[in-house]
N, C-alpha and C positions, 0 to 999 in steps of 0.2 A: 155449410150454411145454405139455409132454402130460401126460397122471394115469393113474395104474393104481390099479383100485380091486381091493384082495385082502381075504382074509378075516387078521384080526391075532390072534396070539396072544400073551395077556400071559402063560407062563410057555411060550417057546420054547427053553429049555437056554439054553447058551452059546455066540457067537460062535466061529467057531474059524479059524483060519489067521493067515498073519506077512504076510499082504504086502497094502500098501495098506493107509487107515485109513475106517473104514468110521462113516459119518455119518447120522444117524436123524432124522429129522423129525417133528415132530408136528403137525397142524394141525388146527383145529376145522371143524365143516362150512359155513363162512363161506369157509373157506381161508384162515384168518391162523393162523400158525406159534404155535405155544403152548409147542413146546419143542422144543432143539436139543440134539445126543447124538452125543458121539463115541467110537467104539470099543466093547467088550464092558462095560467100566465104565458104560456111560451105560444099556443095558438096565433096569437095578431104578428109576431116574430118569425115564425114559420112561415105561415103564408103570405108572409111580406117577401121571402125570400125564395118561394116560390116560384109568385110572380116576377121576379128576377130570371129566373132559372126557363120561365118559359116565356119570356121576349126574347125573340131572335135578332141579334144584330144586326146589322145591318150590311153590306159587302164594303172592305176595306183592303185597297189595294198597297202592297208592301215590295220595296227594290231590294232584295240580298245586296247587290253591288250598287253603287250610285253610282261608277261610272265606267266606261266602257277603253279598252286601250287597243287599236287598231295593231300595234306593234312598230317599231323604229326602223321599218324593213318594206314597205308594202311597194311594189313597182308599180311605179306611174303609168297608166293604160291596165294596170290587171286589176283583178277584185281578191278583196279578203275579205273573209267574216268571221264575224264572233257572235256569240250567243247573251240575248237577255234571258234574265229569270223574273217572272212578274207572279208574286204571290197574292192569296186572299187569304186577310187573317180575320174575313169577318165571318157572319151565320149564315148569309145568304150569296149564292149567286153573284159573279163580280163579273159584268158584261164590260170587257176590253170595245171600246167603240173607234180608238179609232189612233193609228201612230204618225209621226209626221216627225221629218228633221230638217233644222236650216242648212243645214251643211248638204251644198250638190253632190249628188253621186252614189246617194246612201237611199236603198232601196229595204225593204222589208219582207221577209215569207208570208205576215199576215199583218194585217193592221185589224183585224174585227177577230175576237175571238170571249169564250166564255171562259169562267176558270169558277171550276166548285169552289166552298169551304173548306177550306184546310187544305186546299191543294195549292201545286203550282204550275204553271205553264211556260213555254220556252218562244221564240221569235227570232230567227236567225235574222242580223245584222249585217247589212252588205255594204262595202263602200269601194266604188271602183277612182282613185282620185284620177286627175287630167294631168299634174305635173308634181313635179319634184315638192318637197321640202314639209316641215310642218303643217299638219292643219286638226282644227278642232272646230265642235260645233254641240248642240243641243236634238236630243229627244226630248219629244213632247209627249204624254199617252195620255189618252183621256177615257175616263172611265163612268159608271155611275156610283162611285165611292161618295155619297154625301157630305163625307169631310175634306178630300181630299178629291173632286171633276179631274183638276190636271196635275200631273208630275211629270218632271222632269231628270233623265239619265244625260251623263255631258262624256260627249266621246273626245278621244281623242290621238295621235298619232305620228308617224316621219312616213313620208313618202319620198322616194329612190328613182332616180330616173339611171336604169340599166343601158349602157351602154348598146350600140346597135351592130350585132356586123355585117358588115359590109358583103360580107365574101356569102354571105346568106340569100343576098339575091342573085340569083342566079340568073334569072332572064335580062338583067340590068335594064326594070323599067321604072325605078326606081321605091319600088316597095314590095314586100316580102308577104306572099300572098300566095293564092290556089295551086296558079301557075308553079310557082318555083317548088312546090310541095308536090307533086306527078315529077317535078324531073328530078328530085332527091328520092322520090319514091321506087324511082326511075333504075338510078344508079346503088339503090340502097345493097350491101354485101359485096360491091365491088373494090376496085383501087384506083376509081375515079379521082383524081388528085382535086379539080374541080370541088367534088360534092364530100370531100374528106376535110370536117370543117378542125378538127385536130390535129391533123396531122401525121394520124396513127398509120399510115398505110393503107387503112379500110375502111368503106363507108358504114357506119355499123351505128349500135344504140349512144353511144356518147354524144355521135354526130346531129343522130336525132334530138337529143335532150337540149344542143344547142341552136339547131334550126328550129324547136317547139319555141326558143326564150325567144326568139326574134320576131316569128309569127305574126303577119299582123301588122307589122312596124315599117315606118317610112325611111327609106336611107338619105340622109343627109346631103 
């Protein structure tokens, strides 16, 4: 099948002559047929659907997920994140202006961002909570979607408060910090009974993985 591309005019007079019946097609720049026209009647029908076919809509922004789940696991003082998905199902240009949460602690990779037609874009979602137990809150996004300025995704989650050990600090000044990380770095591959937070005989990776969880933290 071959295509001729001409230039179309939507007020060309009228059809004229008796012989033969003369058939119009319409089809959008996918090439799927939008509308079919026969004879000089079908002209006003046509280029009504034309101009249809070339108004560009406008940007309209779309949430896959509406909402967002931190997980039932998240330690109190660390950060998790998860990812939004913000689509544009409109014809133009969908200017992401601007993200915001009431919930403290929730941080954003971008708050300003563009997103073509037909595409999608991602925003990683950061929440470091301060203490234990449930918590939830609101995203806001605001866009220039003419129908739709603001939307909202509603997060939400369990926060863990992990136990601290003790035997983690090492300098006994009461927090688990630089210091105590040089002198485990110190004794690390030995049989420092001290800095063998296992028990295994040897200062080694395990030891590490439980001096990482304490990190940072205040001993009681």
């Amino acid at each position: 099948m071959s295509t001729i591309t001409f230039p179309l005019l939507l007020q060309a007079g009228n059809i004229r002559g008796s012989h033969g019946t003369h058939t119009l097609l319409v089809a959008d720049r996918e090439g799927i047929i939008r509308h079919i026209g026969r004879g000089a009647s079908g002209l006003g029908a046509a280029a009504e659907r034309i101009r249809e076919l070339l108004t560009v809509a406008p940007p309209a922004i779309s949430l896959p997920t509406p909402s967002l789940d931190f997980g039932d696991d998240v330690p109190a003082g660390e950060t998790r994140t998860v990812t939004l998905v913000l689509k544009n199902t409109g014809g133009e240009d969908l200017s992401i202006t601007n993200l915001a949460s009431d919930l403290e602690g929730v941080t954003f990779s971008l708050t300003e961002l563009m997103v073509a037609p037909g595409d999608s874009a991602t925003v990683d979602i950061t929440f470091t909570p301060s203490e234990g137990g449930p918590f939830s809150g609101t995203i806001t996004i605001s866009s220039d979607d003419p129908e739709n300025s603001s939307v909202s995704v509603a997060i939400s989650g369990t926060a863990i408060v992990v136990p601290v050990n003790p035997r983690a600090d090492f300098d006994n000044d009461g927090e688990i910090g630089f210091s105590d990380f040089i002198a485990f770095a110190q004794a690390f591959s030995t049989d420092n009974a001290t800095f063998d937070l296992d028990g295994s005989g040897l200062v080694d990776f395990p030891d590490f993985l439980e001096f990482a969880k304490n990190f940072g933290k205040s001993v009681p």
